[in-house]
Structure formats: C-alpha cells, structure tokens
ROTOR-457496 format. One record per residue: residue in one letter; x, y, z of N, C-alpha, C in turn. Coordinates in Angstrom, 1 decimal. Example, Ala and Ser with C-alpha at 12.3 -4.5 7.8 and 13.67 -1.06 7.14 Angstrom:
<atoms>
a | 13.2 | -5.7 | 7.8 | 12.3 | -4.5 | 7.8 | 13.2 | -3.3 | 7.8
s | 12.8 | -2.2 | 7.1 | 13.7 | -1.1 | 7.1 | 12.9 | 0.0 | 7.9
</atoms>
This chain:
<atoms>
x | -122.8 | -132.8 | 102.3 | -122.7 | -132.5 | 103.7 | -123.0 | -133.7 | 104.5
x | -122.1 | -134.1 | 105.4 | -122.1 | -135.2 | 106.4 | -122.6 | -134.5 | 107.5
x | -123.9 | -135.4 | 108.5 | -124.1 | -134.6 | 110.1 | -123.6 | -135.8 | 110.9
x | -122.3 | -135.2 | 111.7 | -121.9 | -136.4 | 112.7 | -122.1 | -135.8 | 114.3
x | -123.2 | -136.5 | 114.5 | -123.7 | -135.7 | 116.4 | -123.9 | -134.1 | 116.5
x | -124.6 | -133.8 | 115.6 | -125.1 | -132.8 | 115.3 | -123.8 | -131.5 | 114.8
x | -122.8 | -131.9 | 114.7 | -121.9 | -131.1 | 113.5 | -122.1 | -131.2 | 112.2
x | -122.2 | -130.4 | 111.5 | -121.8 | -130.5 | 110.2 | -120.3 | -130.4 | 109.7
x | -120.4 | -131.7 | 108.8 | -118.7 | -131.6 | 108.4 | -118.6 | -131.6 | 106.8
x | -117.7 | -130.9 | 106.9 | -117.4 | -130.0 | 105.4 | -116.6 | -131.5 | 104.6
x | -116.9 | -131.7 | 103.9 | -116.5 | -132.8 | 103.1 | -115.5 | -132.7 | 101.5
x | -115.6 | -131.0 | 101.6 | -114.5 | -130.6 | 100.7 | -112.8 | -131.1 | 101.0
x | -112.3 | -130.1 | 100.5 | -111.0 | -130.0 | 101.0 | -110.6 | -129.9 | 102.5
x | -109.9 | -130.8 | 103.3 | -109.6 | -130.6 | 104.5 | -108.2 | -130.0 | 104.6
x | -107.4 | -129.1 | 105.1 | -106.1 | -128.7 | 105.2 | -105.4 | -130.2 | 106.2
x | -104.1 | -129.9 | 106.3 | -103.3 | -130.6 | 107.2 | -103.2 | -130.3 | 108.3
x | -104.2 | -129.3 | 109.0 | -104.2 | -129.2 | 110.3 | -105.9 | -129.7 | 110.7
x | -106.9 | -130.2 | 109.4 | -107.9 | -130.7 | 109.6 | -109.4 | -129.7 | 109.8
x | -108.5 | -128.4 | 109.0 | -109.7 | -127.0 | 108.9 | -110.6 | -127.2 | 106.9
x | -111.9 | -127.2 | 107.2 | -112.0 | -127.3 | 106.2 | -111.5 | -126.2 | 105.2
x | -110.9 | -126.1 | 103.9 | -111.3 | -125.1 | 102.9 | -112.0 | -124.9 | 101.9
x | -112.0 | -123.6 | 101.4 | -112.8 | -123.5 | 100.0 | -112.1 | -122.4 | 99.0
x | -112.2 | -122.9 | 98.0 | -111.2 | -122.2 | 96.5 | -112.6 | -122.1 | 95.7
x | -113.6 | -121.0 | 95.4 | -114.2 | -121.2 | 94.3 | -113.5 | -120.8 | 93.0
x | -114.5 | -121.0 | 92.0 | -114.2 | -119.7 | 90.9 | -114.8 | -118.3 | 91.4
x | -113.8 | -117.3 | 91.2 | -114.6 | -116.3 | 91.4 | -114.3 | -115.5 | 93.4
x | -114.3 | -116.6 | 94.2 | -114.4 | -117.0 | 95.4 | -113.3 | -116.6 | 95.7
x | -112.9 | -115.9 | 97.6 | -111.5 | -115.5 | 97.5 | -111.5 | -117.4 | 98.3
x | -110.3 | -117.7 | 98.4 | -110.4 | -118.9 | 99.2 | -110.7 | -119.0 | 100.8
x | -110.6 | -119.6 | 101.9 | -110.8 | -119.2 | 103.2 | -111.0 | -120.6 | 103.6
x | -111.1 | -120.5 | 105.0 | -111.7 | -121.3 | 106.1 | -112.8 | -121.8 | 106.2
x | -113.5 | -122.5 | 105.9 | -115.5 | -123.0 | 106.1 | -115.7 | -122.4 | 107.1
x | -115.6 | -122.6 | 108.2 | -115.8 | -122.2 | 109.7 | -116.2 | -120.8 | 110.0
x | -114.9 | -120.6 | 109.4 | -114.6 | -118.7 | 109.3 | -116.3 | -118.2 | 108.5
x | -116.2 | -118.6 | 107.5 | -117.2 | -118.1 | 106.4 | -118.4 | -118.5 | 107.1
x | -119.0 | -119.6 | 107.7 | -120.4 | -120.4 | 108.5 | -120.8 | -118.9 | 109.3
x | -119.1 | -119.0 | 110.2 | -120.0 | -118.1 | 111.3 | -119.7 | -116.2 | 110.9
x | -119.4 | -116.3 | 110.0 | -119.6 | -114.8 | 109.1 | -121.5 | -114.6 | 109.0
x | -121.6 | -115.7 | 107.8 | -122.9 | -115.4 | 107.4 | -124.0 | -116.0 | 108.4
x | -123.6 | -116.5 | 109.4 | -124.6 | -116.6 | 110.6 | -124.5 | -115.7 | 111.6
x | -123.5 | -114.5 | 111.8 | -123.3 | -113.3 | 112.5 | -123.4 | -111.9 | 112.0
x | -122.7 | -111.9 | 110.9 | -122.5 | -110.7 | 110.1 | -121.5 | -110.0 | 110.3
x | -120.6 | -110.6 | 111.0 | -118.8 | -110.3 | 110.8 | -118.3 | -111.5 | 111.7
x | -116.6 | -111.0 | 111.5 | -115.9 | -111.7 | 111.4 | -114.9 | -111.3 | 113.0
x | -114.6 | -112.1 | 113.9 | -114.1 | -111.7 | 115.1 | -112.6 | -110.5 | 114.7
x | -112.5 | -109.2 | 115.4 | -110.8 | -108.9 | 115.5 | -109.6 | -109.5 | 116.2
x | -108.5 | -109.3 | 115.5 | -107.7 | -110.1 | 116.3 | -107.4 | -109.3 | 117.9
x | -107.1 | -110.1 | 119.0 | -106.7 | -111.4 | 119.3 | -107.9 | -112.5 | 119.3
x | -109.2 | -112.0 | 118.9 | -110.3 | -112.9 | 118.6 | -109.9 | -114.0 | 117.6
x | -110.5 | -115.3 | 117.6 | -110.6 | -115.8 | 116.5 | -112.1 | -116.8 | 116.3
x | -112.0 | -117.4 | 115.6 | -113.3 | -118.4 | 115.6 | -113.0 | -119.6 | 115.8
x | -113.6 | -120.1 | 116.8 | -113.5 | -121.0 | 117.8 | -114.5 | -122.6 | 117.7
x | -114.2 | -123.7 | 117.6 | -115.3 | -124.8 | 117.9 | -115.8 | -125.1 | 119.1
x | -116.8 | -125.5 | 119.3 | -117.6 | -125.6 | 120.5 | -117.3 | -127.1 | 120.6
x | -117.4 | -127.6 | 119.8 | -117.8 | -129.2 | 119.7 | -116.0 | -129.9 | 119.2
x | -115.1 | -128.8 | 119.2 | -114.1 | -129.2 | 119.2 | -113.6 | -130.2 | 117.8
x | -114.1 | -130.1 | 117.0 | -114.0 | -130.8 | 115.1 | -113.5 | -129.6 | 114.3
x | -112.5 | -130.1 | 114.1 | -112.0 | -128.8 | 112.9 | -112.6 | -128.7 | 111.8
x | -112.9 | -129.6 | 111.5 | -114.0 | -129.9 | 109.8 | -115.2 | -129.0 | 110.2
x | -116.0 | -128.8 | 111.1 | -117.8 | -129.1 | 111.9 | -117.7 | -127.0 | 111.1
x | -118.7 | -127.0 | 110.6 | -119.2 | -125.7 | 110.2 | -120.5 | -125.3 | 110.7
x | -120.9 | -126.0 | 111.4 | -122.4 | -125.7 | 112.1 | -122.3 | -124.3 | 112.5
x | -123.1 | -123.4 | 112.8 | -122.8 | -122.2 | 113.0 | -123.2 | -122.1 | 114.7
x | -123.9 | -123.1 | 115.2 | -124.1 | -122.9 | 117.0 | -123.3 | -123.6 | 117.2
x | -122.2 | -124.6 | 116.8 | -120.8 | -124.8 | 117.2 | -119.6 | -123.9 | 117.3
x | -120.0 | -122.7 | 116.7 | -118.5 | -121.9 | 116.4 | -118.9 | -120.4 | 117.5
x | -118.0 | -120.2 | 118.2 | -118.1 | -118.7 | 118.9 | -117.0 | -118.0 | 118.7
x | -116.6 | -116.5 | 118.7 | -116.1 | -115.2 | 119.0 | -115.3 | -115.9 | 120.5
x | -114.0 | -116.2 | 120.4 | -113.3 | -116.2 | 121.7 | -111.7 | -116.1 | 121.6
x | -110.9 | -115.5 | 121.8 | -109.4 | -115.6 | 122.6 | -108.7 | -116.9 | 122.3
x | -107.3 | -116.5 | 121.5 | -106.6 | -118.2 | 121.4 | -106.3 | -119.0 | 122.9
x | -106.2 | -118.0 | 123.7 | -106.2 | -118.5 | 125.2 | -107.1 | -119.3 | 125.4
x | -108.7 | -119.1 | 125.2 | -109.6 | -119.6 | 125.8 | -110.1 | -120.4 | 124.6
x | -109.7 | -120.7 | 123.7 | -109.6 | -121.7 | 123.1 | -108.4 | -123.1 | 123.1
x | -107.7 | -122.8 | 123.5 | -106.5 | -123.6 | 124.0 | -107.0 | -124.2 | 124.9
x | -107.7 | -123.6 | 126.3 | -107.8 | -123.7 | 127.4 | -109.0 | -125.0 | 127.6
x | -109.9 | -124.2 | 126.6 | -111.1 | -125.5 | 126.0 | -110.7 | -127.0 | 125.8
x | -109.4 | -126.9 | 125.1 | -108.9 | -128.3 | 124.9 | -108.2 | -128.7 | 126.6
x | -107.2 | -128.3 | 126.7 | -106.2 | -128.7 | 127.4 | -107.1 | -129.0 | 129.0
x | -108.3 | -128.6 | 129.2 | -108.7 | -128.4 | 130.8 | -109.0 | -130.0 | 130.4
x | -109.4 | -130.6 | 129.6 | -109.9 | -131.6 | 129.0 | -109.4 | -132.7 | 129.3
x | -108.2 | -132.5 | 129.2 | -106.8 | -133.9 | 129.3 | -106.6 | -133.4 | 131.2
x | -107.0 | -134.8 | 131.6 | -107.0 | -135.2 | 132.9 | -105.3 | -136.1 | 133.1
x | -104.8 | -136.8 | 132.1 | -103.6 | -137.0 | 132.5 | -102.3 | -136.9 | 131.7
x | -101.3 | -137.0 | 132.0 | -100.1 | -136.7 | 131.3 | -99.6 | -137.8 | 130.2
x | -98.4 | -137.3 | 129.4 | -99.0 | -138.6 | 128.0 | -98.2 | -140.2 | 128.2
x | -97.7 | -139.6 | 129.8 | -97.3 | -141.4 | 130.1 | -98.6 | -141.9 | 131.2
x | -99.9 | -141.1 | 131.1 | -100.8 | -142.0 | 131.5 | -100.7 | -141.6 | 133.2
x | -100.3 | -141.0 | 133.5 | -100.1 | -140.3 | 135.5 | -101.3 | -139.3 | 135.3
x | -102.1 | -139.1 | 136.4 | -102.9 | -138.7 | 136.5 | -102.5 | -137.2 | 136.7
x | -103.2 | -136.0 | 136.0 | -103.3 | -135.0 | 136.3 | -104.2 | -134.6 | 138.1
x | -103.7 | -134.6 | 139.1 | -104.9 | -134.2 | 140.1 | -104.0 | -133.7 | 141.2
x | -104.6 | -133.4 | 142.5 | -104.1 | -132.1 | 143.0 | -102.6 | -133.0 | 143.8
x | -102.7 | -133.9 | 143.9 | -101.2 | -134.3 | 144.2 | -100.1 | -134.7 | 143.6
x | -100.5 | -135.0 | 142.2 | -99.5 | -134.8 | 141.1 | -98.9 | -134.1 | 140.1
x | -99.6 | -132.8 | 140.8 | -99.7 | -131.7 | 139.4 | -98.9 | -130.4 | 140.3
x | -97.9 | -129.6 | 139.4 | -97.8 | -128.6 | 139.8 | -97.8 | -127.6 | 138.7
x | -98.2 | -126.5 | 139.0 | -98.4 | -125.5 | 137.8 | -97.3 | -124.7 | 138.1
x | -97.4 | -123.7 | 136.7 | -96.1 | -122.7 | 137.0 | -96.9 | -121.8 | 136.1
x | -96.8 | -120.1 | 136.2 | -97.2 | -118.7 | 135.8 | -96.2 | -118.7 | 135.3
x | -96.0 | -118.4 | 133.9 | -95.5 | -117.9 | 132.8 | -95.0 | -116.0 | 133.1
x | -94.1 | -115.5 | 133.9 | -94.7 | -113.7 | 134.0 | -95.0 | -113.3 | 133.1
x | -94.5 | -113.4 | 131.6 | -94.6 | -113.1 | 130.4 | -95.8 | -112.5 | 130.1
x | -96.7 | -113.7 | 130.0 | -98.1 | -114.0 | 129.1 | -99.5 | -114.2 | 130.5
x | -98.7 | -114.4 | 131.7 | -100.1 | -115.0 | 132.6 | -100.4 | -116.8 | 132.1
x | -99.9 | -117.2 | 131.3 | -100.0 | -119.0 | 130.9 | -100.0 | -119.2 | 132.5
x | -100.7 | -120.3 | 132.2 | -100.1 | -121.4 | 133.1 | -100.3 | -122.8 | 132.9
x | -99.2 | -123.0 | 133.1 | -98.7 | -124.9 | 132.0 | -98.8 | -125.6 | 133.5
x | -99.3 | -126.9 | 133.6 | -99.0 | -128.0 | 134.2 | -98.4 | -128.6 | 134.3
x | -97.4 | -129.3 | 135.1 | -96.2 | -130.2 | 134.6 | -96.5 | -131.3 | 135.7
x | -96.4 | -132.5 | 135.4 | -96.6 | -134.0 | 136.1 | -95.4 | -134.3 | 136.7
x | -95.7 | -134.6 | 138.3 | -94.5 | -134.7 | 139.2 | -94.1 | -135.8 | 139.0
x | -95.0 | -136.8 | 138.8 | -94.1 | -138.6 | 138.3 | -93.0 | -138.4 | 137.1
x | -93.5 | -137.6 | 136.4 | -92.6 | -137.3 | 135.6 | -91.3 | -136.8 | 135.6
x | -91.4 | -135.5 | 136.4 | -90.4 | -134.8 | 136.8 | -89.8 | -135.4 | 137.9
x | -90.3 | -136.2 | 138.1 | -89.2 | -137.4 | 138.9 | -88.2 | -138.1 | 138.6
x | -89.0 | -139.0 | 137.5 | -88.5 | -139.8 | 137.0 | -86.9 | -139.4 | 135.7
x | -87.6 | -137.9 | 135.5 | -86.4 | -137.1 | 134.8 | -85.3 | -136.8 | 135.5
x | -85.6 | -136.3 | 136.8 | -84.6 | -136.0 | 137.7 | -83.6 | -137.3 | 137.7
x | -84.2 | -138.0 | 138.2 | -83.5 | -139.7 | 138.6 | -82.3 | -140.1 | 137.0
x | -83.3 | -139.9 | 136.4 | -82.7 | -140.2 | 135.1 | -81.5 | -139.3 | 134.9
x | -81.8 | -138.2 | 134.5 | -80.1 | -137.2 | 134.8 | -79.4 | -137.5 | 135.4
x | -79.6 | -137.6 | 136.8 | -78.5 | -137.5 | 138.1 | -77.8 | -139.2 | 137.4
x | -78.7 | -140.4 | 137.4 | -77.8 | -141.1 | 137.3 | -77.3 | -141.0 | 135.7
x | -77.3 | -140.9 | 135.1 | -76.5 | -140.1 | 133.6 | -75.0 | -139.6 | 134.0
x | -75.6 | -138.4 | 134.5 | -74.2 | -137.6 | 134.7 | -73.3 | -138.6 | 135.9
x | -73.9 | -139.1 | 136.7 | -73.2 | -140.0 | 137.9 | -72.4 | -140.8 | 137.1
x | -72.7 | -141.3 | 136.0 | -71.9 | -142.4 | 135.1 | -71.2 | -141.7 | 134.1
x | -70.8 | -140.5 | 134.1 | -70.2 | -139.7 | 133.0 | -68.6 | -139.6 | 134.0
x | -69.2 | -139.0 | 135.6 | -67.6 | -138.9 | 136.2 | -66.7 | -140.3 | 136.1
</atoms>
C-alpha cells in the first residue's frame, strides 16, 4: 500500500481506465474502491448510484475518499473543475454559453472563441468549394 496526500493507492492490478482490481483465489473479482467502501459502510450504492472519488484518483481506496452519489454528480465533480476550453480560452461568463440537453436536463458548455473560429472556418471552406 502506497499513501499519496492522504489516499491510499491500490498497487495491484490497475484496469485501462486506471480503477484498481482484484482476482483472488476463491474471491469473486471486482473494483478496490467498490469493495473499501462496502466494508467501511456495509453495502453497496443502487443503481443510478455509484461509488464515487472524493479526491478524484481512480487507484485511491481510502474509504473517507469514496461517497454514495449519481453519475451526474460525479461527472459534474470533474468537469466544474476545468476552467477552460482545450485550446486554452477561458471558460467565464463572456465566453461561455451553455445549452439544456431536453432529454436528460445535461448541460454542456461550449466556448464561443471556438465556435467562432469554426464558423469562420466552414463558411470560408464552402466559399472555396463554389
């Protein structure tokens, strides 16, 4: 067991999405995380629940890092986080415009430098196609 800033990180098998696992003998296989905060609660969230990082490390099994929450509000956890867009434009109230999903209630952000510069970019595209 490695403690990095007060997570504990599972030093076993990591999956390719960076969730620890475990295969014993005997053992059904599963998630660390899943299992930490089983035996530090005494069940397991229902779905649309799932088990969540606090501290945001897929490996971290600490059990006061992991809560009972919503894929929504775990998504939400990460994403409020990122302040700008991935060409580096600042997410803030004059660059950003949101859109409601009616579907689901989402709401995605989309960067107006962006949607600018896409615009521009099409129009002159197709301008050079006639």
């Amino acid at each position: 067991m490695t403690m990095t800033s007060e997570c504990i990180i599972w030093t076993g098998h990591i999956n390719k999405d960076g969730y620890g696992r475990f295969n014993g003998k005997g053992l059904a296989s599963g998630y660390v995380h899943r299992q930490a905060f089983y035996e530090a609660n005494g069940y397991l969230p229902d779905p649309p629940k799932i088990v969540g990082h606090l501290c945001e490390v897929r490996s971290c099994y600490n059990p006061d890092h992991l809560v009972d929450q919503t894929q929504r509000d775990n998504v939400r956890q990460y994403t409020d986080k990122i302040d700008s867009c991935p060409k580096g434009h600042p997410y803030d109230e004059d660059n950003t415009s949101l859109k409601v999903n009616k579907k689901t209630g989402w709401v995605s952000r989309r960067c107006k430098a962006c949607a600018r510069e896409y615009t521009r970019n099409y129009t002159k595209k197709n301008k050079q196609k006639s």
